[in-house]
N, C-alpha and C positions, 0 to 999 in steps of 0.2 A: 255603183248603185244598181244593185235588181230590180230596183222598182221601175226604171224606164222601159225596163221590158216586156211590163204590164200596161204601156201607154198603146194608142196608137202610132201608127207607122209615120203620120202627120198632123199636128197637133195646129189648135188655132193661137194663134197671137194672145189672145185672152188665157188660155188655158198653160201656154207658154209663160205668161205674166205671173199665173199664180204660182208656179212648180217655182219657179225663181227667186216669187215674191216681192215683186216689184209691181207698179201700176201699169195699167194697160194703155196709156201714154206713153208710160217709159218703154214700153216693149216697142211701142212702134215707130217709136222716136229712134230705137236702136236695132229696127232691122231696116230703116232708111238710111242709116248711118253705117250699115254693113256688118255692126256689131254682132247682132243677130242673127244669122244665117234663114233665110226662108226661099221657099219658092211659090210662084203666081200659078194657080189653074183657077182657070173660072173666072177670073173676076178676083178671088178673094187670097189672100195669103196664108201658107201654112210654114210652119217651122218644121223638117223634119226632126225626128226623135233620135237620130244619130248622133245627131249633128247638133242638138238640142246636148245631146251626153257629153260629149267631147267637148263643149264648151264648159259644164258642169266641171267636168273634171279637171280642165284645165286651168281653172280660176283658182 
């Protein structure tokens, strides 16, 4: 997919949700569960966009 390369480098949970297409519950319910891959700055949660692909690709 070359479209991930058009994302940012860190994506929100939300934005993670819709690329997926899944609810923004279910996003979050599955990067508490490790499903997800994310990491913590600030306060808030990002999913990187790597890492975000490699899970794309490997479902």
């Amino acid at each position: 997919m070359s479209d991930f390369d058009d994302l940012p480098i860190l994506l929100t949970v939300s934005a993670a949700a819709r690329i997926l297409g899944i609810s923004r519950a279910a996003a979050y319910r599955y990067v508490e569960s490790g499903v997800l891959p994310s990491k913590r700055l600030g306060g808030r949660i990002y999913i990187p966009r790597d890492r975000l692909r490699e899970l794309v690709e490997t479902a």
